[in-house]
KETI-480421 format. One record per residue: residue in three letters; z negated, x negated, y of N, C-alpha, C, CB in turn. Coordinates in nm, 4 decimals. Each point is the difference from the previous one (the first is absolute). Glycine has a CB too. Layout:
<recs>
   zase       n_c3       n_c1       n_c2      ca_c3      ca_c1      ca_c2       c_c3       c_c1       c_c2      cb_c3      cb_c1      cb_c2
    ala          Z          X          Y          Z          X          Y          Z          X          Y          Z          X          Y
...
</recs>
This chain:
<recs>
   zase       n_c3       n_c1       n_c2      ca_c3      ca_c1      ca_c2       c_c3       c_c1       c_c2      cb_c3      cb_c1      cb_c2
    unk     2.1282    -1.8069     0.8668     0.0861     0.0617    -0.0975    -0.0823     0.0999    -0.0806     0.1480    -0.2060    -0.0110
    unk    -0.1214     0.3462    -0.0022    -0.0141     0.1126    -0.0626     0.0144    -0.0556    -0.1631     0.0970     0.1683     0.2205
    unk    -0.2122    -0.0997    -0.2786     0.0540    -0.0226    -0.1683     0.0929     0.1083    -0.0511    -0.2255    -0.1047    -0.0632
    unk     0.2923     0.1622     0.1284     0.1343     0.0739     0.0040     0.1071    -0.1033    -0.0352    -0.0759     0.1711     0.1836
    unk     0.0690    -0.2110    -0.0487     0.0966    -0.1234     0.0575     0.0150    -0.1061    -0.1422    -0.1060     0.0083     0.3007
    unk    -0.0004    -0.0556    -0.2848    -0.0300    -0.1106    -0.1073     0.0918     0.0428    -0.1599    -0.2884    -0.0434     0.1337
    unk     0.2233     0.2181    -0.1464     0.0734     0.0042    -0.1052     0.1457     0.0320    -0.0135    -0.2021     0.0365    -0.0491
    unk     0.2503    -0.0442     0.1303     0.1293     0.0458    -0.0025     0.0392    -0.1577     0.0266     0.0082     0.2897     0.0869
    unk    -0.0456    -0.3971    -0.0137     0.0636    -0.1375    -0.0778     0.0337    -0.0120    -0.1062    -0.0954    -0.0838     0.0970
    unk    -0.0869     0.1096    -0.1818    -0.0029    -0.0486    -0.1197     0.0874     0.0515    -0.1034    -0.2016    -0.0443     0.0674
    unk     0.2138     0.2106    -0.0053     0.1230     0.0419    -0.1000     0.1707    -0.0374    -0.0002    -0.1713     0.1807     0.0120
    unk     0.1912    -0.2167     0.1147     0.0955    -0.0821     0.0596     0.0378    -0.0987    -0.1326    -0.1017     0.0185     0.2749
    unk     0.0167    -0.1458    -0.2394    -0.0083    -0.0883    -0.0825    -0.0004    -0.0226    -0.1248    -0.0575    -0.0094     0.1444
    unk     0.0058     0.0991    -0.2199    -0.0380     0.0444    -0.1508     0.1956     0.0513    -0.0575    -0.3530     0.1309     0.0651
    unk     0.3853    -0.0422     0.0725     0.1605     0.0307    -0.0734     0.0707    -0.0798     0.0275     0.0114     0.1964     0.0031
    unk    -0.0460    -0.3312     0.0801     0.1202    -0.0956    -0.0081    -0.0766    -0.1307    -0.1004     0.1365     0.0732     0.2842
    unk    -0.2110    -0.0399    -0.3358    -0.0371    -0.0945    -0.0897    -0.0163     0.0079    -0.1235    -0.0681    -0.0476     0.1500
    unk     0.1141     0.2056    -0.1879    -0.0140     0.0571    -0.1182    -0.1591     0.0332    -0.0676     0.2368    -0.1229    -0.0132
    unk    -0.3404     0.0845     0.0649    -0.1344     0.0253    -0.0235    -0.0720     0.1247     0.0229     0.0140    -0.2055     0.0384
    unk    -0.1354     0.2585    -0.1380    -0.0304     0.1065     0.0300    -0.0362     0.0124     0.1275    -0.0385     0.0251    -0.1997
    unk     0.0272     0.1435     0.2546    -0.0170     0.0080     0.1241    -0.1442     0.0329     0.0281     0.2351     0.0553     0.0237
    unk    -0.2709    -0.0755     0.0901    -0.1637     0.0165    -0.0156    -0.0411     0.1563     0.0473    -0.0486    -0.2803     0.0633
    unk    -0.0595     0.2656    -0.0696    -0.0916     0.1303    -0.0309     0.0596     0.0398     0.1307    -0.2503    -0.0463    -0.1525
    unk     0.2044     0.2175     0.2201    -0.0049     0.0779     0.0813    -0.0991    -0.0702     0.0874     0.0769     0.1969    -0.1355
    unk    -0.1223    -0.2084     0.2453    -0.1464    -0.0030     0.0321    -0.1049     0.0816     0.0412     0.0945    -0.1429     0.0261
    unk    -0.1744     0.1714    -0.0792    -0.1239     0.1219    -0.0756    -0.0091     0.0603    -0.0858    -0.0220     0.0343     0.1263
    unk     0.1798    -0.1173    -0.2255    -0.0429     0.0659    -0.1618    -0.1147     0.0333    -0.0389     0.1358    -0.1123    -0.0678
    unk    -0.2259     0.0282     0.0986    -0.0817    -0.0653    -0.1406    -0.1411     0.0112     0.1109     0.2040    -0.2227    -0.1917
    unk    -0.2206     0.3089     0.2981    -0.1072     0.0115     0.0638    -0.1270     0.0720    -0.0664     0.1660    -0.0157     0.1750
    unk    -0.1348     0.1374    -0.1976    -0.0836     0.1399    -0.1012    -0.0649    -0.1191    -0.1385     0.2358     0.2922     0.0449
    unk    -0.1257    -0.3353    -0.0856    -0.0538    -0.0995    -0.1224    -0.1162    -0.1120     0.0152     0.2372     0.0285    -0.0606
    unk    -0.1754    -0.0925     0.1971    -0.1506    -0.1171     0.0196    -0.0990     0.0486     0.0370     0.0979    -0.1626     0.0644
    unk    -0.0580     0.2907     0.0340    -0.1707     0.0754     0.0532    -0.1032     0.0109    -0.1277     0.1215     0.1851     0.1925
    unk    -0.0188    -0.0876    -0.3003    -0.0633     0.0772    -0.1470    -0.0561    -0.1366    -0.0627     0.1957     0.2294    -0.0624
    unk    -0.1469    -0.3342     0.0746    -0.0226    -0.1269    -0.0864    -0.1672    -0.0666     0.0984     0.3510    -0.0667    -0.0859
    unk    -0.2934     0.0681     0.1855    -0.1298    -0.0459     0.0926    -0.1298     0.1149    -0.0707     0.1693    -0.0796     0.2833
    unk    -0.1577     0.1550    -0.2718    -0.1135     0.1218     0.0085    -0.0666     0.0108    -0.1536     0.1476     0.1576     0.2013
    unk    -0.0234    -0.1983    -0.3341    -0.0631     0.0108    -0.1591    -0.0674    -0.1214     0.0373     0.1781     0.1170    -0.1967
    unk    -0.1601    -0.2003     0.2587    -0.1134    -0.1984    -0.0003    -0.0718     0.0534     0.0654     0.1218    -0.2384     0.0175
    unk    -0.1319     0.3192     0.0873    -0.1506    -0.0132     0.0853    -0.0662     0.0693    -0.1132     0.0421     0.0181     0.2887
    unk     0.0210     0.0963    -0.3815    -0.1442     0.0742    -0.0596    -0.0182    -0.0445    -0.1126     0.0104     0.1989     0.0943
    unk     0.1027    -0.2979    -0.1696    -0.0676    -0.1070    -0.0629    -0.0519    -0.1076     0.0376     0.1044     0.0712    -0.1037
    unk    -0.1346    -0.1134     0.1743    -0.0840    -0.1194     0.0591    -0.1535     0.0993    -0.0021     0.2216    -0.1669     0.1920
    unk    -0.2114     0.2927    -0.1184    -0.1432     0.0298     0.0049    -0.0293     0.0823    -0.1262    -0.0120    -0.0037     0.2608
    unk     0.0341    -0.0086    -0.3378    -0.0329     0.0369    -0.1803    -0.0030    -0.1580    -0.0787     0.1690     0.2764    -0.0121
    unk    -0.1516    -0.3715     0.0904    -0.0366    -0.1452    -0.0359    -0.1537    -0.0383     0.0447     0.2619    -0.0653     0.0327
    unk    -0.2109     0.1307     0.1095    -0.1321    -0.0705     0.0560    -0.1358     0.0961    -0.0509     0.1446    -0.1047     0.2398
    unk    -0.1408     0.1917    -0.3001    -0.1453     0.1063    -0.0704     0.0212     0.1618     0.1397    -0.2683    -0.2984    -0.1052
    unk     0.3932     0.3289     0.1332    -0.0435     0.1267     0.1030     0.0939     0.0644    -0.0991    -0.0575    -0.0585     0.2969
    unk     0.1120     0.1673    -0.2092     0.0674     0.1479    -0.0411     0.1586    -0.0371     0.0534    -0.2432     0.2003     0.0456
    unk     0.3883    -0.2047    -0.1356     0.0766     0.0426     0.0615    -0.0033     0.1489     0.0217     0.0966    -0.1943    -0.0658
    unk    -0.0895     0.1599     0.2681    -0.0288     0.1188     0.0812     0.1704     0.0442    -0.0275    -0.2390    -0.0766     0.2139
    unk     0.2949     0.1897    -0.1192     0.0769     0.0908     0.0452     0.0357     0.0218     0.1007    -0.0589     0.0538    -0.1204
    unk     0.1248    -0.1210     0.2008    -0.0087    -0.0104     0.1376     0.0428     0.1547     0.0936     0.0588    -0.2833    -0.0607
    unk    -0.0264     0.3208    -0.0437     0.0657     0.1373     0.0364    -0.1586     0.0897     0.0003     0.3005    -0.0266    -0.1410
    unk    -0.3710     0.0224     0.0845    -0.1372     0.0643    -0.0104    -0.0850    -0.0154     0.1383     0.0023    -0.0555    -0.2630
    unk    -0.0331    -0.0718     0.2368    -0.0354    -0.0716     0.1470     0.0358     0.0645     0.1391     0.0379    -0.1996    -0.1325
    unk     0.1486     0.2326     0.1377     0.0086     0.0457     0.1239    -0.0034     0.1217    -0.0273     0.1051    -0.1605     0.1055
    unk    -0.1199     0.2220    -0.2178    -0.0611     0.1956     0.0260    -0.1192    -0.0125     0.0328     0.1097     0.1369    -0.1761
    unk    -0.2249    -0.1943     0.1524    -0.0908    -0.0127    -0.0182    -0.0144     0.0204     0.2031    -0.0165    -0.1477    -0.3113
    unk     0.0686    -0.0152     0.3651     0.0167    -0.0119     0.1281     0.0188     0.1939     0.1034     0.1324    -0.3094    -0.1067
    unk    -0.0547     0.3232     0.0345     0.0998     0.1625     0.0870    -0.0864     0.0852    -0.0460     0.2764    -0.0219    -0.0110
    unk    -0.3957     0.0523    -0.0903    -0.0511     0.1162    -0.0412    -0.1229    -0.0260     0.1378     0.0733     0.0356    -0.3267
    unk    -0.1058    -0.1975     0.2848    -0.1217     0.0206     0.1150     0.0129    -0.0506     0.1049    -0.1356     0.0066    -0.1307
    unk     0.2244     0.0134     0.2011     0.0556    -0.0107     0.1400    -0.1099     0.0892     0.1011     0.2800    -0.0213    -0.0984
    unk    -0.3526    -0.0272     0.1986    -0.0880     0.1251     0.0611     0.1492     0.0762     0.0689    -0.3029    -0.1347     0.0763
    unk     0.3002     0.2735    -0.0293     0.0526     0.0438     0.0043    -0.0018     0.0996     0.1300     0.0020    -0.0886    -0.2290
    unk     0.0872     0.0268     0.3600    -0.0305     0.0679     0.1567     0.0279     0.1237    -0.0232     0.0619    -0.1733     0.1577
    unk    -0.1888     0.2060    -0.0688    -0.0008     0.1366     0.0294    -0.0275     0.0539     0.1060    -0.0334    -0.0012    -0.1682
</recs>
């Protein structure tokens, strides 16, 4: 079963039961990534390093890419 599927039970159910209906599924994806990523760079500003930039990191990666020629 698809979490499509699933949700369209659950919304099923919710209007014959009068209960709220549940979320979309991948509302709330962008949010746990962003939530995952503020703990990793607070954990490493716990542990004595640098919250890094992960976005830096991969320019960093693409500037020094050797480069065929």
């Amino acid at each position: 079963m698809t979490a499509t599927s699933q949700y369209l039970i659950d919304t099923y159910r919710a209007s014959q039961h009068g209960t709220p209906m549940p979320p979309p599924p991948g509302r709330d994806d962008v949010a746990v990534v962003r939530a995952a990523r503020s703990y990793q760079q607070f954990r490493a500003v716990l542990d004595g390093g640098e919250a890094r930039r992960p976005w830096r990191a991969a320019l960093r990666r693409i500037l020094t890419r050797p480069h065929p020629c």
